[in-house]
N, C-alpha and C positions, 0 to 999 in steps of 0.2 A: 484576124484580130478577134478577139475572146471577151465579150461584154462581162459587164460585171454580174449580169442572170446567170451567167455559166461560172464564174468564181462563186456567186454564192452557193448556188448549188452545188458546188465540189465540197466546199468547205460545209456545209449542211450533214452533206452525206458522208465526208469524214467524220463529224461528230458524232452520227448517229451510230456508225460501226465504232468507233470508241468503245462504244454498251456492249461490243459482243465478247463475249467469253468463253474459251474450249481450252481442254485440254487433250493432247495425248491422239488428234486425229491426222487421218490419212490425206492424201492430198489433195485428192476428188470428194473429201468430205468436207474437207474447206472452203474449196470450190461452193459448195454445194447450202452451206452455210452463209457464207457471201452474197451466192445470189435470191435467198430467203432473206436475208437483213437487208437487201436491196430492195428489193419486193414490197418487204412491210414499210419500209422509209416513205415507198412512193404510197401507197396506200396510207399513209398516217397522213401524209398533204392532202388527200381527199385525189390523189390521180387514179389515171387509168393507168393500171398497169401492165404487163403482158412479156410472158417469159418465151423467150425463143422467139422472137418479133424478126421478119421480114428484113433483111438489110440492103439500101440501092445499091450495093456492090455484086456483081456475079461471081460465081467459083472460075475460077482460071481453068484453062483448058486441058480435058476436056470436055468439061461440065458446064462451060459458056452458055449454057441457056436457061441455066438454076442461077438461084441466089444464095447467095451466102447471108447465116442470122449474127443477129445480136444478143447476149446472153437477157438482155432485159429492154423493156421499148416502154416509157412510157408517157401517156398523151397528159399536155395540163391545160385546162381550158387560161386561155389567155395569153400564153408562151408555147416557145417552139414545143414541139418535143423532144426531148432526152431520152438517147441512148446508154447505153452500158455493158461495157465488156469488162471480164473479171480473169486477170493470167497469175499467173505465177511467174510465167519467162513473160522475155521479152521478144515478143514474137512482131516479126516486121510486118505480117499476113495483118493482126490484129491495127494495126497502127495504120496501115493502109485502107481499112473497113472504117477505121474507126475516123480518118480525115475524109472519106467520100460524105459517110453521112451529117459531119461538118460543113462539107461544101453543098448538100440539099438543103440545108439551112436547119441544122437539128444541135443539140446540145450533145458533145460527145465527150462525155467520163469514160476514163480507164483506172479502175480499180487495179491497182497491182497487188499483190500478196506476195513478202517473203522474209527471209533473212537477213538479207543483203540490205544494201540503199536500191533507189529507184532511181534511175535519170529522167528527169524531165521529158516529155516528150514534146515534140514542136507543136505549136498551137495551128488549129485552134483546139487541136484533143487537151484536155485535162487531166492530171494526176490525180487519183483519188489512192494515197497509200496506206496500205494495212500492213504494220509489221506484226512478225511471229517469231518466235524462238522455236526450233528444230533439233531434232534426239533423234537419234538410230534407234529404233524400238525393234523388236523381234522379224515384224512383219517390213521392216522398212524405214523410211524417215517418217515420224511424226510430229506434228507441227502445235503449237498451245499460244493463246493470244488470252489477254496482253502479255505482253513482253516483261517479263521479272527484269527492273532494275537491280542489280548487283553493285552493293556497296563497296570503296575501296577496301583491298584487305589494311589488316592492321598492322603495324610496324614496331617493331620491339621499344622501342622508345626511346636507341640507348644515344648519347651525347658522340656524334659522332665529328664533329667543330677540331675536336683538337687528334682524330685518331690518325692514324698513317697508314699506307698499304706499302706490304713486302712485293719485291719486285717478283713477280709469277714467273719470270722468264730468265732470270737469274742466274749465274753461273753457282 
């Protein structure tokens, strides 16, 4: 179950990347964009913040005696701390890191970034979505936020109430 400290903070932190604006970059630059606007978000509440933070999940085998991180960890005096993972896919590894440190009793945001819609993911992880608009540029796909709404096209105008169509298939 997902308290309302963990909604507001999603919704918080979707507001604040609202503000962010790029155009025309790469994918690991977005990446990388993301988790500086995450960064700063937790530093503007006066938190601790910390990039690449510790996560209680280990690497699957055969690395069972490492851990696996979190793209952002950070501490608030008074409440749990909040985690934050930032993908582009939808990676099931991330979903499974991001419900352990859930179940240690931490706030877990999953920023998604893309094109497409997001699915929801089961709680207690949280959606935090960031769309982009995406162009094949020379070097690859590149990606520009916010998203240009595009107005309907225009329509000739003409009275078309009384018109008739010929049979296309007609003898």
């Amino acid at each position: 179950m997902v308290g309302g400290d963990g909604r507001q903070l999603a919704g918080s932190l979707t507001s604040w990347l609202g503000a962010l604006a790029f155009s025309g970059e790469d994918a690991d630059r977005v990446t990388e964009l993301l988790v500086e606007a995450v960064l700063a978000w937790g530093t503007a509440n006066g938190w601790r913040v910390y990039r690449k933070a510790r996560s209680v999940l280990p690497l699957p085998p055969p690395y069972a005696d490492r851990h696996s991180w979190v793209d952002v960890g950070i501490g608030r005096p008074g409440g749990p701390p909040v985690v934050v993972e930032i993908d582009q896919s939808d990676r099931r590894r991330t979903l499974e890191k991001l419900q352990a440190e859930a179940a240690a009793g931490r706030v877990a945001l999953w920023v998604r970034w893309g094109a497409g819609r997001f699915a929801e993911p089961p709680e207690p992880v949280l959606l935090v979505p960031f769309p982009v608009s995406a162009a094949t540029g020379p070097g690859g796909k590149l990606f520009s936020a916010p998203v240009q709404q595009r107005s309907a096209p225009v329509h000739s105008g003409a009275d078309l109430g009384q018109a008739t169509q010929d049979d296309l298939f007609g003898a």
